[in-house]
C-alpha positions in Angstrom: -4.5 17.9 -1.8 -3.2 21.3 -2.1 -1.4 22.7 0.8 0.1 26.1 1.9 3.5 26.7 2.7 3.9 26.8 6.5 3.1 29.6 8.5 3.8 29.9 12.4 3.9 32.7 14.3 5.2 33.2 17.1 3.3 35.3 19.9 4.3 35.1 23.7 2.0 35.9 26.2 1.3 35.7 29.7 -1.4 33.4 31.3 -2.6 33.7 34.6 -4.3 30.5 35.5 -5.6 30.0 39.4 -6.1 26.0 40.4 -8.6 25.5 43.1 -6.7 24.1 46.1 -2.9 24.5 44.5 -0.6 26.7 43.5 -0.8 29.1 40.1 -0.2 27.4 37.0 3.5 27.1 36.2 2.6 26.9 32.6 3.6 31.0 31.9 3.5 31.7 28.0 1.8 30.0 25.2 3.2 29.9 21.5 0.6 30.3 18.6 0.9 28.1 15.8 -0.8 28.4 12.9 -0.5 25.3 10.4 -1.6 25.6 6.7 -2.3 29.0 7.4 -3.4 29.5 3.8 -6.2 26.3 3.5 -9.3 26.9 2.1 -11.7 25.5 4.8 -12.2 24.8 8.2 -11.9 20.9 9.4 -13.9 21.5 12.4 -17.2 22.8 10.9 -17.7 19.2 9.6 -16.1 17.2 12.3 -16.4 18.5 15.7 -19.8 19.4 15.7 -23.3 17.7 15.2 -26.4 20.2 15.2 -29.3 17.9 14.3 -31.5 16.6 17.0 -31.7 13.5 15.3 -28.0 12.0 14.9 -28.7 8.6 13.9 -30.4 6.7 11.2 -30.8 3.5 12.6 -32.9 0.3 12.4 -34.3 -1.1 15.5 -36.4 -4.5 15.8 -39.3 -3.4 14.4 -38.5 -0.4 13.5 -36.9 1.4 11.0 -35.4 4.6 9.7 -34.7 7.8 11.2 -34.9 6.9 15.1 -34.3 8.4 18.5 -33.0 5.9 21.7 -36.4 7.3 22.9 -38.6 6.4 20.0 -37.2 3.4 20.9 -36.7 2.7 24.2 -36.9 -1.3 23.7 -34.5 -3.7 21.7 -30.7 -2.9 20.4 -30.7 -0.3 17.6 -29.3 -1.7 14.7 -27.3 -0.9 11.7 -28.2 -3.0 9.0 -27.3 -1.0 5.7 -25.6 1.6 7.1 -22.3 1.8 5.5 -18.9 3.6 6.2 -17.0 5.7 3.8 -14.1 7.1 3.7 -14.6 10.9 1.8 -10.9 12.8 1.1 -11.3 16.6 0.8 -9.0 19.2 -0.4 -11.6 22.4 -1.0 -14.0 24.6 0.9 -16.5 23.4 -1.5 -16.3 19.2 -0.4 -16.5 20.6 3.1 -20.0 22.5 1.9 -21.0 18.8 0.7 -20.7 16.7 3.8 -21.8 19.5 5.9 -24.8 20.0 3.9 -25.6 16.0 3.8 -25.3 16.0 7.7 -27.7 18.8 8.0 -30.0 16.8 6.1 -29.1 13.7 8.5 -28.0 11.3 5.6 -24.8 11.1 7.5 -22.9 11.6 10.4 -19.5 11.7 11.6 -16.9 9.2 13.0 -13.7 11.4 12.9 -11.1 12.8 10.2 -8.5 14.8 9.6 -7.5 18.0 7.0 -7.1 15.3 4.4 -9.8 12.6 4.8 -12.9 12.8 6.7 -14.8 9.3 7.6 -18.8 9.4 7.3 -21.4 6.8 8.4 -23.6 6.9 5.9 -27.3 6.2 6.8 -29.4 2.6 4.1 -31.8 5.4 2.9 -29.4 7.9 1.5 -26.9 5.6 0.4 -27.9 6.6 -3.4 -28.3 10.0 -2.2 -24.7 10.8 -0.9 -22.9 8.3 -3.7 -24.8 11.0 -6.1 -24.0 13.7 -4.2 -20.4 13.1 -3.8 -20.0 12.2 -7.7 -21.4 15.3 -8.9 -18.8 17.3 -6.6 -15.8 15.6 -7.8 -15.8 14.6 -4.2 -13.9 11.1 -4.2 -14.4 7.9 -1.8 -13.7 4.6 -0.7 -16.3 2.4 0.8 -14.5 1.0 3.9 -17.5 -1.1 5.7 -20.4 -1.9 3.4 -22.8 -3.5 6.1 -21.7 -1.6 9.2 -24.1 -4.3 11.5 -22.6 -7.2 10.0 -19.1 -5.7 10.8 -20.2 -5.5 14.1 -22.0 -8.6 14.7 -18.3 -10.0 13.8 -15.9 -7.8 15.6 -16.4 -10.1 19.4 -16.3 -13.7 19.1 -19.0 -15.2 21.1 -17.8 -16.6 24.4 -18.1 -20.1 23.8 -15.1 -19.4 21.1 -12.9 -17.7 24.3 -10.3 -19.8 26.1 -11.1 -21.8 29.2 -7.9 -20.8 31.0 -9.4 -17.6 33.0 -6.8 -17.9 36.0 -8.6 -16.5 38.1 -10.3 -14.1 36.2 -12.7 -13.4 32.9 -10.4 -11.1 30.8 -8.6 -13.0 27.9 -7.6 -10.2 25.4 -8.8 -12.0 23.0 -12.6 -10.4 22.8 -13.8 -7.2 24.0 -15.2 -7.7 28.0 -18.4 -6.1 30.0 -17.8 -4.1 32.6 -18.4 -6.6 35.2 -16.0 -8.6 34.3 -13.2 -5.6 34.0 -14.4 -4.8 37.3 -14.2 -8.0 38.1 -10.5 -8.5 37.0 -9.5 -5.2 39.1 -10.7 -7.3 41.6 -8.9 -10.2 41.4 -5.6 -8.3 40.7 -5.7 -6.5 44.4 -6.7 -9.8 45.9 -3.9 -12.1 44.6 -1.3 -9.2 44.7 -2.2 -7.4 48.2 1.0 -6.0 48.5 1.2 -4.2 45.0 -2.2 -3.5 43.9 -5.0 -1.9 45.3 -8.3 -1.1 43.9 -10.6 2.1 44.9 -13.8 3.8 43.5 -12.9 7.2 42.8 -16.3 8.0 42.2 -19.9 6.6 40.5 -21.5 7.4 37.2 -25.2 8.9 36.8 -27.1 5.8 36.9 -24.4 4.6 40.1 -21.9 2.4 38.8 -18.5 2.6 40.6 -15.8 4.2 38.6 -12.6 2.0 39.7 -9.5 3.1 40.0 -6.0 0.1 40.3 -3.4 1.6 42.2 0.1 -0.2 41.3 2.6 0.7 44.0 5.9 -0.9 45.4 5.1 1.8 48.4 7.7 3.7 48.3 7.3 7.0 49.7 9.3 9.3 47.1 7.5 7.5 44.1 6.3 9.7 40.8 2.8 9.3 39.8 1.5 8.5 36.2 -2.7 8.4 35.4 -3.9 6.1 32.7 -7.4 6.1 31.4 -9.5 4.3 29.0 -13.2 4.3 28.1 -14.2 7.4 28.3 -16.0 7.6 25.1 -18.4 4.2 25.4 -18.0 3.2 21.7 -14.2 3.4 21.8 -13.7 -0.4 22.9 -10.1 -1.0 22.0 -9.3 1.5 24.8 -10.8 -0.5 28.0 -9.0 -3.8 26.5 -5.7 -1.9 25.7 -5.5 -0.5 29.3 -6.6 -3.5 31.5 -3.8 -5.5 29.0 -1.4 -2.4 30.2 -2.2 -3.4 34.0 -1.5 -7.0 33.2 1.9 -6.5 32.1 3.1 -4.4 34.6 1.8 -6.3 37.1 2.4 -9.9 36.0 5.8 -8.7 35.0 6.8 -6.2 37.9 9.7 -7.7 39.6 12.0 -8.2 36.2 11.1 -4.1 34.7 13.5 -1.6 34.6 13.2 1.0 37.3 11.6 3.3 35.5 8.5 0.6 35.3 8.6 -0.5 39.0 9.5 2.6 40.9 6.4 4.7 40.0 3.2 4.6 41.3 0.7 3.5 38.4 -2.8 4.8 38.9 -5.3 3.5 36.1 -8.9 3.4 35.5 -9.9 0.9 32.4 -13.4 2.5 32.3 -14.1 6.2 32.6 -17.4 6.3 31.5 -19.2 3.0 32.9 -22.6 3.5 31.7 -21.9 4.6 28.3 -19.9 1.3 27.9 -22.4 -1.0 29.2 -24.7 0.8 26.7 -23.1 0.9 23.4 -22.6 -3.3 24.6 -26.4 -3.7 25.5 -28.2 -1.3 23.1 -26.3 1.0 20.8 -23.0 0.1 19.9 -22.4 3.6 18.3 -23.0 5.7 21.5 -20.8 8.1 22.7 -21.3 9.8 25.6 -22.0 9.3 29.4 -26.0 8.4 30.2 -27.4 12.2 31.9 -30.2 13.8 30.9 -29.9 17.0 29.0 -33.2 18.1 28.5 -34.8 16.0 25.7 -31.6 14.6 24.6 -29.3 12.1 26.8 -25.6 12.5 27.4 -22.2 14.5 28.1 -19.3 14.5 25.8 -17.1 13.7 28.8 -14.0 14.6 27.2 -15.3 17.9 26.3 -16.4 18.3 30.3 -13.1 19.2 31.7 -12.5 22.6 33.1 -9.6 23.6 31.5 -10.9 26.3 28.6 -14.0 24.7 28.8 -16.9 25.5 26.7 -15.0 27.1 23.5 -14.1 25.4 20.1 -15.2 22.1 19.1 -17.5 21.5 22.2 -21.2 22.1 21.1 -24.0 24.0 23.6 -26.6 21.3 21.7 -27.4 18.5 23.9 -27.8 16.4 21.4 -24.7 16.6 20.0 -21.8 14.3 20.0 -19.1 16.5 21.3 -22.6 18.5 23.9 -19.9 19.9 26.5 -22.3 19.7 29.6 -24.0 22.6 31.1 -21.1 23.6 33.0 -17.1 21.9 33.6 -17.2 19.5 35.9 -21.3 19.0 35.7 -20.8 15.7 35.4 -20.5 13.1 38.3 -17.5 11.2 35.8 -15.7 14.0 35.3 -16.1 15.2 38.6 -14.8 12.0 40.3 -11.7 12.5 38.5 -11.0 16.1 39.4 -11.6 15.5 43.1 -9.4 12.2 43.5 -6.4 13.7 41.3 -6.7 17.1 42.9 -6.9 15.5 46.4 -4.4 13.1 46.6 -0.9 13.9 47.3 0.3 11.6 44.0 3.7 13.3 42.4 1.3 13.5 38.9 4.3 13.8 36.3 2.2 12.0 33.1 -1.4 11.9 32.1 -1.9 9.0 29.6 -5.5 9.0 28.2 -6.1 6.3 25.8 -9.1 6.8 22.7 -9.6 5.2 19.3 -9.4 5.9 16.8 -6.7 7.2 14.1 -3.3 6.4 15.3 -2.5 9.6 16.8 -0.4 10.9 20.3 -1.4 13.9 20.6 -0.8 16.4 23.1 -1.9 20.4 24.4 -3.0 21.9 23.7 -6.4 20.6 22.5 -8.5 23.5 23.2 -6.8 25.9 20.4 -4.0 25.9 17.8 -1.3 26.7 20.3 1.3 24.7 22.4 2.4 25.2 26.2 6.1 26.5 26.2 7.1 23.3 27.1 6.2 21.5 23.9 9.2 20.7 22.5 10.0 18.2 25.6 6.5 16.9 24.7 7.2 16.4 21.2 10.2 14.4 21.4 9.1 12.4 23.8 5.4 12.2 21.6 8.1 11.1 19.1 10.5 9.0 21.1 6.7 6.6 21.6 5.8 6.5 18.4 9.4 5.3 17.3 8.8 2.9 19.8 5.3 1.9 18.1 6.8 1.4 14.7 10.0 -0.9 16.6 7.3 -3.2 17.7 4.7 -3.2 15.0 5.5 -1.3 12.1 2.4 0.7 12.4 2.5 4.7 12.5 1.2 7.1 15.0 1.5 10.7 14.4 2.7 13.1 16.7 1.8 16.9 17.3 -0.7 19.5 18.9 -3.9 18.1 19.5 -5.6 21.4 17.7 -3.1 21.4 15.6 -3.2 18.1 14.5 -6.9 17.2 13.9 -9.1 20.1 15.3 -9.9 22.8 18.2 -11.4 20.7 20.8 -11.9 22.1 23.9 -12.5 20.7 27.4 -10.9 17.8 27.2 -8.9 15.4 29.9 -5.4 16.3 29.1 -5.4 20.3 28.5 -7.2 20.3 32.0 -4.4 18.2 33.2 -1.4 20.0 31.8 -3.3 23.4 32.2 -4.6 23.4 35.7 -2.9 20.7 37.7 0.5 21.0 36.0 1.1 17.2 35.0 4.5 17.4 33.0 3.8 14.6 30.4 -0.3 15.2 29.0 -1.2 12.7 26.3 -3.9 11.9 24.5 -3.2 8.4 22.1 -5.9 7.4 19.7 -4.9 3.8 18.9 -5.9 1.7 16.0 -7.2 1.9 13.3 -7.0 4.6 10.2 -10.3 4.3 9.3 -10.6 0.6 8.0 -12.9 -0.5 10.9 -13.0 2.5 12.8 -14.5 2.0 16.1 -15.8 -1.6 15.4 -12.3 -2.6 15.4 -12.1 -6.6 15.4 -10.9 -8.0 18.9 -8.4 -9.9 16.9 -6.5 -5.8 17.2 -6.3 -6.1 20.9 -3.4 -8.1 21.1 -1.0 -6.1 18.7 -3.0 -2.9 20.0 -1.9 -3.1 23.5 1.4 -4.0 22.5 2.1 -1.1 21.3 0.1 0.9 23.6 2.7 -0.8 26.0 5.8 0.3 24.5 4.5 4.1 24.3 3.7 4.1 28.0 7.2 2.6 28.2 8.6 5.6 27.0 6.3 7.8 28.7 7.7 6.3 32.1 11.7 6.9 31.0 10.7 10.6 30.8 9.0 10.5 34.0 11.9 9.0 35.5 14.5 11.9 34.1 12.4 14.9 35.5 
């Protein structure tokens, strides 16, 4: 692909920001960058936004075709035939291709970057888009060729799970309901009273409790770090990856460095509960939480956040993937967390949110191609992780600028962090894979995952430990 020199300008300017309850922003002057200034098309008009009121071509027992979760409201919708491709694009004119094919609902999005955009391509237009593509010079790779069988494989059953639960359900071997993750949060404050507590910060629309594990020696004077996980519902790896995180520290506490055992750890495996339970009972695809918005269900809670919310990359269509809500914060999710990290007296000095998928740590700001005037500390430290990923895998993440990096995205979790409570270290990491399973990534990945997941919080914590 054909890229322009760089191009960054430099522009200082002065934002005023007022945080309810707290002091101004200390976040004074944002630097514009503008990356590949020159390229011929625009990432986000294919990837951060889904206008059709139909956005999946599903089939369902006994049905089959183009259907709604409300068409049909009984049985798991299914996947059979659906396929997932991987579509690289270098001109304004490939864009025009897959934006025209999603308009016409033969295919929607799972994420992508400015070189390589992966499509889910709906059994009734497979011939359709293969021809479409062809003609436009447009080349592919067909990654998953039976996208239901992938995922009838990615969890072993539990009769295949180990019989050593110690306690508890979680093995880290398959991917876990959110009973039993609740469940384990449980168990963990029960055997270890004196270092873990767990609370409910919160409950989702349809009233599940959003739980939160504290992990604290108690110490008065202790800095503050926030983990999250699951607040997309599809994004599985992220749930398994943080409750693995809690398992080390806490299993582990008493022989980690400082730096490990002399901050308070507050983490929640499972942001948006309802979403999760769903794409496990009915749709393993979905998204977003479970409100109503109008005929169409579900928030994009990660575009729900207050900071800059409602501009680029968050659509006004409820029935859109990345649907912002009809205000910040309208959400009870979202909500939850702004009141409990608003309201407690924590010394927040990292935000760690964890997503899949893409291998990316990314950081503000999200909401537009700039950076806060801090982002050099963030970068090297963004770097400093992913070093730290390739030391214990060999697997790369790439650092940079949210925006920047993929695509304008507003209202999301760690711009509203960094932006309006001030939290130092504000990361977004999408973890494994690149595209070859995507979100159905096998639970054999958890392990080697959440290993690395480990050793970038690791280095998250030795920054937190020098402010």
């Amino acid at each position: 692909m054909s890229r322009s020199v760089l191009l960054v300008l430099v522009c200082l300017f002065f934002v005023v920001a007022k945080v309810g309850g707290r002091a101004s922003s200390p976040l004074e002057e944002d630097i514009l960058i503008f990356e590949n200034a020159g390229t011929p098309y625009i990432i986000e008009e294919i990837v951060a936004e889904e206008p059709a009121p139909i956005l999946k071509s599903t089939n369902t027992d006994g049905l089959n075709g183009n259907v709604t979760e409300e068409e049909a409201p009984q049985g798991r919708i299914l996947y059979k035939g659906s396929q997932l491709w991987k579509a690289y694009i270098d001109t304004a004119e490939k864009i025009a291709v897959l934006v025209r094919l999603r308009d016409q609902n033969d295919i929607t999005m799972w994420g992508g970057n400015t070189t390589s955009i992966d499509i889910l391509v709906k059994p009734a237009s497979v011939e359709k888009v293969r021809t479409s593509l062809n003609q436009a010079n447009l080349k592919y790779e067909v990654m998953i060729e039976d996208l239901q069988k992938a995922i009838d494989e990615e969890n072993p059953p539990e009769e295949q799970e180990s019989d050593d639960r110690r306690g508890h359900r979680l093995t880290w071997q398959s991917y876990h309901r959110l009973e039993d993750i609740h469940g384990y949060l449980d168990y963990m404050a029960q055997t270890y009273p004196d270092l873990c507590s767990v609370r409910t910060i919160g409950n989702s629309v349809q009233g599940r409790p959003i739980k939160l594990l504290k992990i604290s020696n108690g110490h008065p004077g202790n800095k503050a770090i926030w983990i999250d996980g699951g607040i997309h519902a599809r994004e599985w790896i992220s749930p398994a990856t943080v409750t693995y995180i809690i398992n080390h520290i806490v299993l582990n506490y008493e022989s980690e460095p400082r730096y490990m055992n002399g901050v308070d750890w507050y983490i929640a495996p499972v942001l948006n509960p309802d979403g999760y339970e769903y794409s496990h009972t009915t749709d393993r695809l979905w998204r977003k939480n479970r409100g109503r918005s109008g005929y169409c269900t579900g928030t994009d809670l990660n575009r729900n956040f207050g900071y800059k919310w409602g501009g680029q990359g968050a659509s006004k269509n409820p029935c859109a993937e990345t649907y912002g809500g009809s205000r910040a914060f309208s959400e009870p999710e979202t909500a939850a967390i702004q009141r409990f990290i608003t309201g407690t007296r924590a010394q927040w000095k990292a935000y760690i949110s964890f997503h899949s998928y893409g291998q990316y740590i990314l950081y503000p700001w999200g909401y537009n191609r700039v950076v806060p005037p801090d982002h050099k500390d963030l970068e090297t430290v963004g770097r400093q992780a992913a070093a730290a990923i390739r030391s214990v895998s060999g697997s790369s993440y790439r650092v940079g600028p949210a925006a920047n990096t993929l695509y304008p995205a507003a209202g999301g979790s760690d711009d509203w962090a960094k932006g309006t409570v001030g939290i130092k270290y504000a990361y977004t990491i999408e973890l494994r894979d690149n595209g070859r399973y995507g979100f159905v990534l096998p639970a054999s990945y958890i392990d080697p995952s959440a290993k690395e997941a480990l050793a970038a919080v690791r280095v998250i914590a030795q920054a937190v430990e020098r402010i």
